[in-house]
C-alpha positions in Angstrom: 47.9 -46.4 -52.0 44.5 -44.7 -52.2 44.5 -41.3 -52.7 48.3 -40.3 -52.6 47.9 -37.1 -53.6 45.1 -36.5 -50.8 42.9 -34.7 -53.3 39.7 -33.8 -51.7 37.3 -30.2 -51.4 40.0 -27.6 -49.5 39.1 -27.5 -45.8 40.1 -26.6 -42.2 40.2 -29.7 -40.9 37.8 -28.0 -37.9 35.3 -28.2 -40.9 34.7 -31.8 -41.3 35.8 -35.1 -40.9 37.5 -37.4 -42.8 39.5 -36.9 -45.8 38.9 -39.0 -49.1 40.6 -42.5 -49.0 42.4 -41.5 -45.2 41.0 -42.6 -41.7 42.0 -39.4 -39.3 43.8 -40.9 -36.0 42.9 -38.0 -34.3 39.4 -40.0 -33.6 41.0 -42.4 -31.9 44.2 -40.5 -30.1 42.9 -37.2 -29.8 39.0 -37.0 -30.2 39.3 -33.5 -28.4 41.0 -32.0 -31.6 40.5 -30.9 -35.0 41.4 -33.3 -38.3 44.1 -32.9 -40.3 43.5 -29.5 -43.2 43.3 -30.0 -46.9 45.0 -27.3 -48.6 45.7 -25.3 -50.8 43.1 -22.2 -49.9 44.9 -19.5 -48.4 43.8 -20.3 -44.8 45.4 -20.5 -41.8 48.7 -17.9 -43.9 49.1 -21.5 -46.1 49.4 -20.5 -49.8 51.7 -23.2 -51.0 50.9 -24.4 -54.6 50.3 -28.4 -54.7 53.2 -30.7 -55.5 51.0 -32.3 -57.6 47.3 -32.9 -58.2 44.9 -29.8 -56.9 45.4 -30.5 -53.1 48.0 -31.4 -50.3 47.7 -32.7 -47.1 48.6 -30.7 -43.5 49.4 -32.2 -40.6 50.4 -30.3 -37.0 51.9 -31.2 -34.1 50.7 -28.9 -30.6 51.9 -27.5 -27.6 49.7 -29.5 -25.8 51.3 -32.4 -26.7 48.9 -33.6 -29.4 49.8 -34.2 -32.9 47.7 -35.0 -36.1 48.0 -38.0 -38.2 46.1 -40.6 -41.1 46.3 -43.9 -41.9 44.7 -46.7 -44.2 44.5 -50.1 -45.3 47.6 -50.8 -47.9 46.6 -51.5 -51.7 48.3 -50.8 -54.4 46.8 -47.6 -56.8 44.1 -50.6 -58.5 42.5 -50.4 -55.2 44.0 -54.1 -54.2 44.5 -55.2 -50.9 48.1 -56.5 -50.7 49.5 -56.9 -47.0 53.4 -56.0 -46.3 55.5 -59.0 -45.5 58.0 -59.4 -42.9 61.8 -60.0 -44.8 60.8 -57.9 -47.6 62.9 -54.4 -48.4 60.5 -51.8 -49.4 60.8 -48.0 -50.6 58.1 -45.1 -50.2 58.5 -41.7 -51.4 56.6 -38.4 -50.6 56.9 -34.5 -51.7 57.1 -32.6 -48.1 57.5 -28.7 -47.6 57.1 -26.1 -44.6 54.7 -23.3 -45.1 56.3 -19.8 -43.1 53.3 -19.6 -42.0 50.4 -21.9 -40.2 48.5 -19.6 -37.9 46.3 -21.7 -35.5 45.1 -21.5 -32.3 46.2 -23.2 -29.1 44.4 -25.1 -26.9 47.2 -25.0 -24.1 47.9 -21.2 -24.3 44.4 -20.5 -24.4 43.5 -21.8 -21.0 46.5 -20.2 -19.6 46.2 -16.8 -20.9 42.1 -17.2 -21.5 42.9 -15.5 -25.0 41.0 -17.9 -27.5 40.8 -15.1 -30.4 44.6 -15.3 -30.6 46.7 -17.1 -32.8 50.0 -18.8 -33.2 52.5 -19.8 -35.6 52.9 -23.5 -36.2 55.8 -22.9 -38.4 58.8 -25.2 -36.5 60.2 -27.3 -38.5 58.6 -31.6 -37.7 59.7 -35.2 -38.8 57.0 -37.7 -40.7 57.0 -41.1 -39.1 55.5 -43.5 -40.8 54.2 -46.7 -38.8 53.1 -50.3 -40.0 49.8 -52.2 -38.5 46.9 -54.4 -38.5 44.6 -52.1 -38.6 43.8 -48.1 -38.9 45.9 -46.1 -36.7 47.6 -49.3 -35.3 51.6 -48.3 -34.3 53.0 -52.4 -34.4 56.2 -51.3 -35.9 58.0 -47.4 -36.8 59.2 -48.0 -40.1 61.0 -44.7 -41.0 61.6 -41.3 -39.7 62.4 -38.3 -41.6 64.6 -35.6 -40.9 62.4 -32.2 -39.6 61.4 -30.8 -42.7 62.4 -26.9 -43.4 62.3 -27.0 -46.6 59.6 -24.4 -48.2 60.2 -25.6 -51.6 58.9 -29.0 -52.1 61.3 -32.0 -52.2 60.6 -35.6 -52.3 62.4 -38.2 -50.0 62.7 -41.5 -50.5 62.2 -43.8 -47.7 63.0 -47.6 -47.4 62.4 -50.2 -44.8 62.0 -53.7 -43.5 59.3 -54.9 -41.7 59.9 -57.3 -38.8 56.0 -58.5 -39.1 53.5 -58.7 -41.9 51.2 -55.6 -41.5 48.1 -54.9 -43.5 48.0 -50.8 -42.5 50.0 -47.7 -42.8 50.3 -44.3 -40.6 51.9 -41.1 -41.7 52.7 -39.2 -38.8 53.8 -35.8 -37.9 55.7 -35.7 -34.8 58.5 -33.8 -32.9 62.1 -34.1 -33.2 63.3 -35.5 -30.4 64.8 -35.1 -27.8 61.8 -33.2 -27.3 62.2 -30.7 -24.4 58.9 -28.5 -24.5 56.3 -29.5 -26.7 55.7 -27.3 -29.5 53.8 -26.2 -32.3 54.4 -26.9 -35.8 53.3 -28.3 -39.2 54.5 -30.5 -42.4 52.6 -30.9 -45.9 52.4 -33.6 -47.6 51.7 -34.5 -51.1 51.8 -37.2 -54.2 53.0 -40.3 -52.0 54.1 -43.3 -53.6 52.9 -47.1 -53.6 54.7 -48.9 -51.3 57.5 -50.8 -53.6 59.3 -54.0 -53.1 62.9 -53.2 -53.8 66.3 -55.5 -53.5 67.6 -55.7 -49.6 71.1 -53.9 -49.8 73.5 -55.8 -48.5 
């Protein structure tokens, strides 16, 4: 994995694109909206400390039903290319926490109210998917889902999975917990992922 830890220069993501090692599917999905924030710098209400490294990753999803995620080629930490196979039991882990705060604006409530000074809280609680392609951004196969993260401590999950195709890419994801009713607007941070291990199938 390149960059795991997403160290990069602190930034709202409104501030410029691209984040060291990651390819922003926003570009492609959502062009319209901002990138995905590097924190830690005490914008936006977000002053969690890093889980490890100097920086963490921040990811939202909207009440206009948009939502932020970032994807790259898999390698392992040496920087080689090493595609996942189809058959093969793997395990990924990532630190994930909830700030109390994520103050934003919104697109959607802005054009109904014609507010745009105002803010909003992103602070519900969304699950990480992660997705498996052949290239950036591509969705061929959901691999995991997470439960929504509440958690304002961090804590590291563990997720495993078995790929039905060989893929050569990887999305993380923030998304809503479904059954989704209303869109909404919240936020996950992640930090210090893991290389994508091959493990022993159970079972």
């Amino acid at each position: 994995m390149s960059n795991p830890s997403f160290e990069d220069i602190p930034r709202k993501g409104s501030q410029t694109k691209g984040i060291n090692g990651w390819y922003d599917c926003g570009l492609i999905h959502f062009p319209a909206e901002s990138p995905p924030d590097i924190h830690p710098m005490d914008f936006w209400g977000v002053n969690t400390e890093p889980y490890e490294g100097e920086t963490y990753l921040g990811l939202v999803v909207r009440d206009n039903e948009t939502w932020e995620s970032v994807s790259q080629r898999v390698s392992s930490r040496s920087g080689v290319r090493k595609p996942m196979l189809a058959g093969i039991c793997y395990k990924l882990s990532m630190a994930v926490a909830r700030s109390d705060k994520y103050m934003s604006g919104s697109r959607f409530a802005n054009k109904m109210k014609r507010d745009k000074s105002q803010t909003y809280n992103y602070y519900i609680p969304v699950v990480v998917r992660v997705w498996a392609g052949d290239g950036y951004c591509d969705k061929k196969e959901l691999l995991a889902v997470t439960e929504p993260v509440d958690n304002s401590e961090w804590e590291t999950i563990e997720l495993d999975f078995t790929l039905i195709e060989d893929s050569k890419s990887i999305t993380i994801e923030a998304f809503y917990k479904l059954p989704l009713r209303i869109p909404y607007n919240g936020h996950v941070l992640i930090d210090n992922l893991s290389d994508i291990i091959q493990i022993d199938c159970k079972g």
